[in-house]
C-alpha positions as CSV (number, residue, x, y, z in Angstrom):
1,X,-11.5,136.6,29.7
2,X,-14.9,135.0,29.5
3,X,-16.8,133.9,31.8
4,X,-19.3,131.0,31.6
5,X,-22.8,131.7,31.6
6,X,-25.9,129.5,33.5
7,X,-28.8,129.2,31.0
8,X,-32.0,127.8,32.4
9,X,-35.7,126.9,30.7
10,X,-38.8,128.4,32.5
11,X,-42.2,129.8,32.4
12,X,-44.5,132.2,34.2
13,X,-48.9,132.3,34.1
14,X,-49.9,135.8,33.6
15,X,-53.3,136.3,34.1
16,X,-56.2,137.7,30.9
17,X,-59.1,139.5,32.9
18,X,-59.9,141.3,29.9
19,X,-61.0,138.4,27.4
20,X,-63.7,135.7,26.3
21,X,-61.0,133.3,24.5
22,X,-58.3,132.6,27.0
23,X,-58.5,133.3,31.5
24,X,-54.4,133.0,31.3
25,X,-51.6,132.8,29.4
26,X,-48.2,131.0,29.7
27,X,-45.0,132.8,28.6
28,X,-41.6,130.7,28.3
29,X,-38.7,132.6,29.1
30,X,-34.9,132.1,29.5
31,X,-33.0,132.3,32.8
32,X,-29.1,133.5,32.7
33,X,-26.7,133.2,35.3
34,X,-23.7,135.0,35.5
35,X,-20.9,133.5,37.0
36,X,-18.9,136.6,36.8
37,X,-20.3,138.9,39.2
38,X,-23.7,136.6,40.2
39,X,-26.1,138.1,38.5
40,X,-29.0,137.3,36.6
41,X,-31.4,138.1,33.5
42,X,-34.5,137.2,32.4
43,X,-35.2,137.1,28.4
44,X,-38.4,135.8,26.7
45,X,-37.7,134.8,23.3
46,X,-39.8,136.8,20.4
47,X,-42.7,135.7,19.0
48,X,-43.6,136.9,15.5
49,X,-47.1,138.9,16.0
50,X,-48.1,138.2,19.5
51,X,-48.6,141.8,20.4
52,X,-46.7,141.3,23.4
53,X,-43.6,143.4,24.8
54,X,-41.2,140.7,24.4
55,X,-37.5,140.3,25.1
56,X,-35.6,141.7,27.9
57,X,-38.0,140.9,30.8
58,X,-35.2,141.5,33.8
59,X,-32.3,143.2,32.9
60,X,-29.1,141.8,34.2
61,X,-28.5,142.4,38.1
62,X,-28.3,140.8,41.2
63,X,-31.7,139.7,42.1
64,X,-33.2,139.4,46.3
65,X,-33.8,136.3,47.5
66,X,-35.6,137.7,50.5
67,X,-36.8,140.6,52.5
68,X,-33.4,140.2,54.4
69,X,-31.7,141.7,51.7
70,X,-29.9,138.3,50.6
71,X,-29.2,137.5,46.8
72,X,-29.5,134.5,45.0
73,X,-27.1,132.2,44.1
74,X,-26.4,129.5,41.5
75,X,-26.4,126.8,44.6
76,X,-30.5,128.3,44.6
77,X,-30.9,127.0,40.9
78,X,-32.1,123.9,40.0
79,X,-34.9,121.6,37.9
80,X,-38.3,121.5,39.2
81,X,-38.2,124.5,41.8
82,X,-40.2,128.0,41.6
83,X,-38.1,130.9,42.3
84,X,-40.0,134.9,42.4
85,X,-38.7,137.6,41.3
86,X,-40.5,140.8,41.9
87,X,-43.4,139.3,42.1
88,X,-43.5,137.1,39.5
89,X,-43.2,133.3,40.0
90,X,-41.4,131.4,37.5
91,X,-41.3,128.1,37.2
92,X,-37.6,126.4,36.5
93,X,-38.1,123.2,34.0
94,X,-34.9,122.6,32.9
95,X,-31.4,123.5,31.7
96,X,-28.9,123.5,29.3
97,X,-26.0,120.8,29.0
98,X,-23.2,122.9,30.0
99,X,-25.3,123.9,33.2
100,X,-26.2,120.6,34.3
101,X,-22.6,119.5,33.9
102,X,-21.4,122.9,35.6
103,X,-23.8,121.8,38.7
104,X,-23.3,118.5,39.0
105,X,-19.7,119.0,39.2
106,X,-20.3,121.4,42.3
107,X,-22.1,118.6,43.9
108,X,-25.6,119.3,43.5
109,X,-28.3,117.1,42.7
110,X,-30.4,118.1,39.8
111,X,-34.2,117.1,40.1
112,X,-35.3,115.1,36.9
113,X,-35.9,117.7,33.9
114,X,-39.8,118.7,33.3
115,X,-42.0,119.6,30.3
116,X,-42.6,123.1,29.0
117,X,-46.0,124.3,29.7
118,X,-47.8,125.2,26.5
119,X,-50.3,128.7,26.2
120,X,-53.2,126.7,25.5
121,X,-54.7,129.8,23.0
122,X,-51.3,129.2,21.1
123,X,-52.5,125.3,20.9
124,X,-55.8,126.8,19.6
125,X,-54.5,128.6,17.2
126,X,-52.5,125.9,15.2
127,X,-55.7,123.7,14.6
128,X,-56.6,123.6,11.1
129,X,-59.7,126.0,10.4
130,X,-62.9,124.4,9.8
131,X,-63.9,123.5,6.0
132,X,-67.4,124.3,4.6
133,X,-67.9,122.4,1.6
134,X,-70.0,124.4,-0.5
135,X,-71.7,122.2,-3.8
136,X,-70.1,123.3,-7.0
137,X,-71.6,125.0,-9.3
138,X,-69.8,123.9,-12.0
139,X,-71.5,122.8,-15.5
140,X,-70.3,120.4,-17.6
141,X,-72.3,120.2,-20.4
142,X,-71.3,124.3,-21.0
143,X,-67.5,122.9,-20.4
144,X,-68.5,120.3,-23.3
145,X,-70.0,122.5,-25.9
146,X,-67.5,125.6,-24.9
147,X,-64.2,123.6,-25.3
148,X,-65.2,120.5,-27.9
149,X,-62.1,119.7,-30.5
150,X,-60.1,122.6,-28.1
151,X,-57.0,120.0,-27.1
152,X,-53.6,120.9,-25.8
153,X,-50.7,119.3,-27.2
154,X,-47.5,119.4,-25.0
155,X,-44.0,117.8,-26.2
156,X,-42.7,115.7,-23.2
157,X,-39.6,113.3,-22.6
158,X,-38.9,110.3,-20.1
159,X,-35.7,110.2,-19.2
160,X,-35.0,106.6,-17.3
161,X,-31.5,106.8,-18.1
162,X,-30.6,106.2,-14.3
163,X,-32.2,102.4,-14.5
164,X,-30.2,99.4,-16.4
165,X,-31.0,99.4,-19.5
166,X,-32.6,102.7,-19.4
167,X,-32.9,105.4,-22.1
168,X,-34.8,109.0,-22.7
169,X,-37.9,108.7,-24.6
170,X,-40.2,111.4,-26.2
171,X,-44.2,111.8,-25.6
172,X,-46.6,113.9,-26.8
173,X,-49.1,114.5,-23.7
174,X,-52.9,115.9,-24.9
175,X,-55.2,117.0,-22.8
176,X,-58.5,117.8,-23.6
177,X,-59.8,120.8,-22.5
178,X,-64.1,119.3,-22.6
179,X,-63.6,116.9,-19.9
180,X,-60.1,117.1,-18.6
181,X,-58.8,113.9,-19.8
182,X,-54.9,113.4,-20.9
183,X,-53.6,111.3,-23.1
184,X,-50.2,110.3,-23.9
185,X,-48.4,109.0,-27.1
186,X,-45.3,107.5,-28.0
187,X,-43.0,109.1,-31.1
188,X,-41.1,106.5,-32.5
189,X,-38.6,107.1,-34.6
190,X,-37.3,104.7,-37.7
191,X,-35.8,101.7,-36.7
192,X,-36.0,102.4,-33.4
193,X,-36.5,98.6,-32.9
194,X,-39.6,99.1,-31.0
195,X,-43.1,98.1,-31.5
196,X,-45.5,100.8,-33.2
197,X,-47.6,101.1,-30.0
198,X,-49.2,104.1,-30.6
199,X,-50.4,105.1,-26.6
200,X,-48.9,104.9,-23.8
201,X,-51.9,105.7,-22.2
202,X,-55.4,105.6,-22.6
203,X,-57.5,109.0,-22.5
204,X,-58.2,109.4,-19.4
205,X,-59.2,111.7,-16.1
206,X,-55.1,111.4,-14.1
207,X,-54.9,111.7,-10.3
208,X,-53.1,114.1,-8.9
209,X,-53.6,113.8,-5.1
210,X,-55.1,110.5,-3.6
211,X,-56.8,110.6,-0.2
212,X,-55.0,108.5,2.4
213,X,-56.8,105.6,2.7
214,X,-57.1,104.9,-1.1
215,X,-53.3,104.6,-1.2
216,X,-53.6,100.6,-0.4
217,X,-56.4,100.6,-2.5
218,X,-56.8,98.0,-5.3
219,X,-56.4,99.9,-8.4
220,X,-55.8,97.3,-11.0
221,X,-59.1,96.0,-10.4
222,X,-61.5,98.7,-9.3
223,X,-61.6,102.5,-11.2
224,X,-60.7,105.4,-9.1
225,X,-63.8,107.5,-8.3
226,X,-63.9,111.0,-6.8
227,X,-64.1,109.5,-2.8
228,X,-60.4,108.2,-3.6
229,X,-58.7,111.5,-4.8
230,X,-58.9,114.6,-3.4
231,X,-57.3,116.4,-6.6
232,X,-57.2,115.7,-10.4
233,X,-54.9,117.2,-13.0
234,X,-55.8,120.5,-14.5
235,X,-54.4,122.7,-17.2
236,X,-52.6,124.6,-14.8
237,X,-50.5,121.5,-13.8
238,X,-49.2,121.5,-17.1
239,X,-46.3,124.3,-17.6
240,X,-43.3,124.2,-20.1
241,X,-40.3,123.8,-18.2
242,X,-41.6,121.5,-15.4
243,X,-42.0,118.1,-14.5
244,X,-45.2,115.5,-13.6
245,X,-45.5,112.2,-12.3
246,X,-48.2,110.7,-14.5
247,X,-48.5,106.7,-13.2
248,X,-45.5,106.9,-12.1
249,X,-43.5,108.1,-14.4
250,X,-42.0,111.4,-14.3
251,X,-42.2,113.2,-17.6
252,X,-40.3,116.3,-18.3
253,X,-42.5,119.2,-20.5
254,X,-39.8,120.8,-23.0
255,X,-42.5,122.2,-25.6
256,X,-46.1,123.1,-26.8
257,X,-47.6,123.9,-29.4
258,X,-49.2,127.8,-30.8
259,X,-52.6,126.8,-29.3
260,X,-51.0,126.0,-26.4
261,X,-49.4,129.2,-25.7
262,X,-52.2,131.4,-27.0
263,X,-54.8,129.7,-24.2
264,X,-52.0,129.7,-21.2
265,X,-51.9,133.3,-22.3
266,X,-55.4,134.5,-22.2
267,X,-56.3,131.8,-19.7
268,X,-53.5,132.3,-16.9
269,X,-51.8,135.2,-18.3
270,X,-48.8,133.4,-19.0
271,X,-46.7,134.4,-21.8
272,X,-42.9,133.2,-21.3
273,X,-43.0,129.7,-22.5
274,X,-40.1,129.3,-24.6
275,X,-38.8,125.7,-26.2
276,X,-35.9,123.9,-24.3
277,X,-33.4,122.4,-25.8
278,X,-32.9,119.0,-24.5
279,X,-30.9,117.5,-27.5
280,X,-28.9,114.7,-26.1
281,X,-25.4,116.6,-25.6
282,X,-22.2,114.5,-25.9
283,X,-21.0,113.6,-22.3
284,X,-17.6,115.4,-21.8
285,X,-14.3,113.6,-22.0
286,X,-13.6,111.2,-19.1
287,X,-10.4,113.0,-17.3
288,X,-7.5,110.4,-17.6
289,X,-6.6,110.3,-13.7
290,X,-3.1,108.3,-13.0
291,X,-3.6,105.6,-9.8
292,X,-1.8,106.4,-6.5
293,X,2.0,105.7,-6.9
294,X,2.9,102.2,-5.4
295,X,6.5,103.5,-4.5
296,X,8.3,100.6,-7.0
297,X,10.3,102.7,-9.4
298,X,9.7,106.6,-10.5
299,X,6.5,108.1,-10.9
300,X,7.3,108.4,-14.8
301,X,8.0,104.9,-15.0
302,X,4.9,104.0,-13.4
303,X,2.9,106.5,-15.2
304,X,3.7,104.4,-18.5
305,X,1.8,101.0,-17.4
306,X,-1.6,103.4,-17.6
307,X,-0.7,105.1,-20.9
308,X,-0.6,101.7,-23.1
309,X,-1.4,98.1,-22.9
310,X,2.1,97.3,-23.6
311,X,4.2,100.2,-21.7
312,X,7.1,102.3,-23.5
313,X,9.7,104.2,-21.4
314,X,8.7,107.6,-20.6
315,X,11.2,110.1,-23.3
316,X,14.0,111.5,-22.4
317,X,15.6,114.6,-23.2
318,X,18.2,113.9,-25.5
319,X,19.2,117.4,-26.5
320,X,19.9,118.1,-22.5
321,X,21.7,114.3,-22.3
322,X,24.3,115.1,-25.6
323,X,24.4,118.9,-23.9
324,X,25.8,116.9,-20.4
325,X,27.1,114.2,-21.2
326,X,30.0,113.0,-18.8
327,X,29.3,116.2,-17.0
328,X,29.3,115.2,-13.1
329,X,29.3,117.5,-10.0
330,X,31.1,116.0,-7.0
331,X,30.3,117.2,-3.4
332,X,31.1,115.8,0.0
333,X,28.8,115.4,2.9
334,X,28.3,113.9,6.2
335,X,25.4,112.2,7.9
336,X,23.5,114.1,10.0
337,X,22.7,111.4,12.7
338,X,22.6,111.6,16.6
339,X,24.4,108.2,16.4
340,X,28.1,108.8,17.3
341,X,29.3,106.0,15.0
342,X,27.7,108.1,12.1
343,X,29.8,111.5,12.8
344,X,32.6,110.7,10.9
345,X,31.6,109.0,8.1
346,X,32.3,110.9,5.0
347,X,30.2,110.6,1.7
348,X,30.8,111.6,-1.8
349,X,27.6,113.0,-3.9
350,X,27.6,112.2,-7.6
351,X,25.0,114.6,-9.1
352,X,24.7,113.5,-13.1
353,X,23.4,116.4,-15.0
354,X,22.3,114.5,-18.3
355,X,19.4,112.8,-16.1
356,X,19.3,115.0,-13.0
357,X,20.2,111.2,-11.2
358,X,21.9,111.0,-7.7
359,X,24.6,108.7,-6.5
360,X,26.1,108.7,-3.3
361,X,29.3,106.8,-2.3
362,X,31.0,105.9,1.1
363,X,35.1,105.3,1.1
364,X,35.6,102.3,3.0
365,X,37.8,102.8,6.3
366,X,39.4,100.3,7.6
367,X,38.4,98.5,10.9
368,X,35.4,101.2,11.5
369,X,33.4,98.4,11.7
370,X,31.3,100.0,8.5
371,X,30.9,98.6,4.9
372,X,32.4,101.4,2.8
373,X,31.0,101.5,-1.2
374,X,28.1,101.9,-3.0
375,X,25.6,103.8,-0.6
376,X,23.1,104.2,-3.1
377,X,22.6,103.7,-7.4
378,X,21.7,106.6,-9.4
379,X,18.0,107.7,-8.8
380,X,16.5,110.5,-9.3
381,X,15.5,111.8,-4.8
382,X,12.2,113.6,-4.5
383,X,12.8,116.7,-2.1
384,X,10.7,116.3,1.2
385,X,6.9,117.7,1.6
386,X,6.1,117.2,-2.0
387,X,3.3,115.5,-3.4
388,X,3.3,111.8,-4.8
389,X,1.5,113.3,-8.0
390,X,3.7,115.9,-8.6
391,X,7.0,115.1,-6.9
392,X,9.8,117.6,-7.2
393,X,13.4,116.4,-7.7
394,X,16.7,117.6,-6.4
395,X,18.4,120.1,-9.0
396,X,22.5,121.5,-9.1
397,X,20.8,124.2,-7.5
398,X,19.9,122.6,-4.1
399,X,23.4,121.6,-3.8
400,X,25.8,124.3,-2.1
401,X,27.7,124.3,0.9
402,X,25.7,123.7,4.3
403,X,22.8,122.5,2.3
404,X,21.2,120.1,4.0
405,X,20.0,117.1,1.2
406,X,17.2,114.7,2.6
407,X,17.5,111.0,0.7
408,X,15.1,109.1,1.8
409,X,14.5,109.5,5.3
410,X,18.2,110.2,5.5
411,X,19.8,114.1,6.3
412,X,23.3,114.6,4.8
413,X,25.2,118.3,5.0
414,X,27.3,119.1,1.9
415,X,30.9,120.1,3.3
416,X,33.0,120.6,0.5
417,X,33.0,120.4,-3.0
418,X,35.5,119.9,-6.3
419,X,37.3,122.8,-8.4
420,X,34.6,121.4,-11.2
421,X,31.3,122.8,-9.5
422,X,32.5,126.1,-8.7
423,X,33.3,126.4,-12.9
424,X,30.3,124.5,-13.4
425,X,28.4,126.9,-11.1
426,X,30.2,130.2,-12.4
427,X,29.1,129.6,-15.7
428,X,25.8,128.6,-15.1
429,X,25.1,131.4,-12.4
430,X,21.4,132.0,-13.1
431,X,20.3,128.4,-12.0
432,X,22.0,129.5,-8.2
433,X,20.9,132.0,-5.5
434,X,23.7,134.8,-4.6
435,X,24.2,133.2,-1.3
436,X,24.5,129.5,-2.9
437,X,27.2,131.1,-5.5
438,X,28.9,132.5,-2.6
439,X,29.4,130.0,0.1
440,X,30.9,127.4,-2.7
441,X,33.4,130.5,-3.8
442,X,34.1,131.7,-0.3
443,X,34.7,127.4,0.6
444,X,37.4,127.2,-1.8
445,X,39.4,130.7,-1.2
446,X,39.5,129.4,2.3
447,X,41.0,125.8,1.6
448,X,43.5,127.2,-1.0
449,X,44.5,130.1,1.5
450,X,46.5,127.9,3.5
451,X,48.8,126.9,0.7
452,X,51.1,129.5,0.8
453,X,51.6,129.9,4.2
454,X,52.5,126.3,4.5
455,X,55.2,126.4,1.9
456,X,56.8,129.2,3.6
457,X,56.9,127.7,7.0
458,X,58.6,124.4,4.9
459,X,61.2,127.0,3.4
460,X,61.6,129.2,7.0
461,X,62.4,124.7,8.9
462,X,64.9,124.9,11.4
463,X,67.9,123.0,10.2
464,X,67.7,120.9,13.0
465,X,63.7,120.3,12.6
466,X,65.2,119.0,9.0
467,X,67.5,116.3,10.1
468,X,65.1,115.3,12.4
469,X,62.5,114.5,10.0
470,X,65.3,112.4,8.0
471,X,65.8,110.6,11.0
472,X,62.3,110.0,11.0
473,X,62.2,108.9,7.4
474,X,65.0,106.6,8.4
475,X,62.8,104.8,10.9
476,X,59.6,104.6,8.6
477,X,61.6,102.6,6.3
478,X,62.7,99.8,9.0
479,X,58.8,99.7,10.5
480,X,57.8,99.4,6.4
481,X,59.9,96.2,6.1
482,X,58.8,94.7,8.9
483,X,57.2,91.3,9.2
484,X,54.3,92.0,11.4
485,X,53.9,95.8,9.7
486,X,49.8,94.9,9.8
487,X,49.7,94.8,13.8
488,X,51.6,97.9,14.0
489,X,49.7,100.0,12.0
490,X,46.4,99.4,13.6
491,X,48.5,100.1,16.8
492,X,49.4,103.3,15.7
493,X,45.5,104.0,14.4
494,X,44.3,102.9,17.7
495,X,46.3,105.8,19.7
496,X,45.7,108.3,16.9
497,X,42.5,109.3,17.5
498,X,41.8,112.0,15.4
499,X,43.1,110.6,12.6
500,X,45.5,113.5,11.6
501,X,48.4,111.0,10.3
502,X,50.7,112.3,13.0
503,X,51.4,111.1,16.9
504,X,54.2,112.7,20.1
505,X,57.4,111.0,20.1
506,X,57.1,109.6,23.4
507,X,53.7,108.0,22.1
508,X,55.7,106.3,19.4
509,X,58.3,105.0,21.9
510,X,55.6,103.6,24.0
511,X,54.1,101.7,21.1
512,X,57.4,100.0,19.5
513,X,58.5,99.0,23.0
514,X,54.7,97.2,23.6
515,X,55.4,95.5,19.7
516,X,59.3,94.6,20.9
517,X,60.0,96.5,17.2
518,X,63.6,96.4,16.7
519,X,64.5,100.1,16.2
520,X,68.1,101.3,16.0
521,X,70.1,102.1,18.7
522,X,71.9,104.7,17.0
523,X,68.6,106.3,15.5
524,X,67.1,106.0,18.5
525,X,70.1,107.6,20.5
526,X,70.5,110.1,17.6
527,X,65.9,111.2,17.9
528,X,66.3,111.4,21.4
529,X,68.8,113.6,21.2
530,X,66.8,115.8,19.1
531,X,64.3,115.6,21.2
532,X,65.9,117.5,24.0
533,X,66.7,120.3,21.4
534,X,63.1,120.1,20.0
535,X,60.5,118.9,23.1
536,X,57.5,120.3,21.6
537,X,58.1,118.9,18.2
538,X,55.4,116.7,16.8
539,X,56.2,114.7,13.5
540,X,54.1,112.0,11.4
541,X,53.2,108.8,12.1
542,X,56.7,105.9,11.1
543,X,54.0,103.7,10.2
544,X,51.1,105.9,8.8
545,X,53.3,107.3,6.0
546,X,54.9,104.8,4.4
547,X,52.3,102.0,4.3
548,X,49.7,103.9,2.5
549,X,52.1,103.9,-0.1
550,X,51.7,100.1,-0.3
């Protein structure tokens, strides 16, 4: 664990006996407070070639307060005090932000921050040093006759591309070597549909540096003298490979000539000045980038409206649609919802594998107060957590048993599936996982185990169990030709509650004696009879049965 540290801004005088330029000096150092275990350090940050120890000044310990032996204390800290520390008196300026907040939160009342002393030989030393300006001995006559007809030619471009209208334009720059004058002129090209100016500018001395005031100055009236600029150009300002603002326009030196590179060589003692290619370079292809997806449609159909003026629809894949047609994978599933009206609805999944669409359709059930049908239309469903650019679709491979399918915003768990997909995914075993393969074949030994075992309890009926249920068929058949058949099958839904088809007998007495249904005597005698040889026989529903037959 870390413990916060106290960081304080301070100074110390130290006295200089020993020297004519400075009686003291003042050294800023750096306070620390440790919260941990109260202690304290004092660090002066290093200055590069001061000559003085710097650095650790106190190492970290618990310093006296006193002759009494006491120690001091973050409560002793604050802005504007002096606090001495073997000796030495240090003035406390200010802190840091985390300190102040620290301390104020404790209660105390920080005196207003101060300013840090400055070492007033350090303030001497970062005055400029005094110029002498010494008279040149330069000669320009000997300039004249040494370097007459001696001109440097430099091949120079403008590029004002960035401006409306703008293009890049190529100069030849000279610069005469007898009085340091440049000149500039323009290279037109044939039909360039310009005017044959042939300078862009005059021969003439260029500025390189103005002095301050002469910035304001009225140029376009008066020449510039030497009291205006502190610096001309020279041939040294002129370097293949770099660029000069001449009148405000930045030219770009790309070449020179022979004579040019021979002088720069014996001259400066340059000697790399090769030629650089600034041919104008086709700009590269504009990437076709597709707009954000509106969410109208899919992202192929929409991709269409930015490929032509009048769209197309995006191709298909007819080889796979010939390949599957009519080929349809059938699962069931169930909403996973925390609604309770939404645990037993039942949906059937309608996967299409000629265009990888998805349908989904509800049975209707009566008086479950839902709208049964068409739940949704084929579409192709993007799987969640992938991109609008690149959406991924569902595939026969997402779709196994206990997969959990999200449709749009809507969680459904496959629970069982047809004989069709387990061929479909038997033969097609590389486009499904091992455990996908296996939950779909262990599913459907498990529904078709029961089979057998219910046809041999039908063979192994008690006789009696037998004439019982024809009794019960019996009955079914006067309920079915009743008039008010309607109100007694949503009776006999009402008290079957788990919709298994099947109620107890003395349910189904209770329910045609609320309906005053006319039952037989004799049948009734006859069941009732059984029912004292059977009491723990169950049988199906009289009305149930027979009326979804109707």
């Amino acid at each position: 664990m870390s413990w916060p540290v106290l960081k304080f801004d301070a100074y110390f005088q130290e006295d200089v006996p020993m020297s004519t330029e400075e009686q003291y000096r003042i050294r800023q150092v750096n306070i620390y407070y440790y919260l941990e275990d109260d202690s304290m350090s004092v660090i002066e940050p290093v200055v590069e070639n001061s000559g003085i120890l710097q650095g650790k000044l106190i190492k970290r310990q618990r310093l006296a307060k006193n002759d009494r032996g006491d120690h001091y204390h973050w409560k002793d800290l604050n802005r504007g005090i002096n606090i001495t520390i073997y000796g030495k008196t240090f003035r406390v300026v200010d802190c840091d932000q985390f300190t102040q907040v620290f301390l104020e939160s404790q209660g105390i009342e920080l005196n207003p921050p101060e300013k840090m002393a400055l070492d007033p030989y350090t303030e001497l030393r970062k005055q400029p040093l005094r110029k002498y300006v010494t008279p040149s001995d330069f000669d320009r006559l000997k300039q004249f006759l040494t370097f007459d007809k001696q001109v440097l030619r430099f091949y120079a471009i403008w590029d004002d591309t960035d401006s409306m209208y703008g293009e890049c334009r190529t100069y030849i720059i000279h610069y005469y070597l007898m009085d340091d004058t440049v000149e500039i002129r323009e290279v037109h090209e044939r039909n360039d549909g310009r005017d044959p100016f042939p300078l862009l500018m005059n021969r003439q001395r260029v500025p390189k540096v103005l002095v301050e005031n002469a910035k304001n100055f009225p140029q376009c009236v008066l020449e510039i003298s030497d009291q205006e600029v502190l610096e001309w150009y020279t041939a040294k300002d002129f370097i293949v490979g770099k660029s000069l603002t001449i009148l405000g326009r930045t030219f770009f030196i790309y070449d020179c000539d022979p004579f040019t590179r021979r002088y720069y060589k014996e001259k400066f003692g340059i000697t790399d000045l090769p030629r650089i290619d600034v041919s104008k370079r086709e700009p590269p292809p504009v990437k076709q980038e597709l707009p954000p997806y509106n969410g109208f449609g899919l992202v192929e159909d929409s991709a269409q409206n930015c490929f032509a003026l009048i769209p197309k629809a995006p191709k298909k894949d007819v080889i796979k649609m010939l390949v599957n047609d009519n080929k349809v994978l059938r699962y069931l599933a169930v909403l996973e919802s925390p609604i309770p009206e939404d645990k037993d609805r039942r949906f059937v999944f309608s996967y299409f594998l000629a265009t990888d669409m998805i349908s989904i359709f509800e049975p209707p059930v009566r008086n479950s107060g839902i709208i049964g049908g068409k739940y949704l239309g084929r579409t192709k469903v993007v799987k969640p957590y992938s991109t609008v650019d690149n959406p991924v679709y569902y595939g026969p491979s997402d779709f196994f048993i206990g997969a959990v399918i999200e449709v749009f915003g809507h969680r459904f768990i496959i629970l069982d599936t047809d004989e069709y997909v387990l061929k479909y995914m038997e033969s097609n075993a590389a486009q499904y996982s091992p455990e996908a393969l296996a939950s779909i074949q262990n599913h459907v030994r498990k529904r078709e185990a029961p089979a057998p075992e219910a046809e041999s309890k039908q063979t192994e009926k008690d006789p009696g169990v037998q004439e019982l249920e024809a009794l019960i068929d019996t009955i079914q058949k006067q309920l079915k030709d009743h008039s008010c058949k309607d109100n007694i099958r949503e009776a006999f839904q009402i008290y079957d509650k788990e919709a298994s088809g099947y109620v107890d007998r003395d349910m189904f007495f209770k329910i045609c004696e609320s309906l005053n249904v006319p039952v037989d005597d004799s049948l009734v005698k006859e069941v009732t009879c059984k029912r004292l040889l059977l009491p723990a026989f169950t049988f199906p529903s009289p009305v149930w049965i027979p009326l979804c037959g109707l």
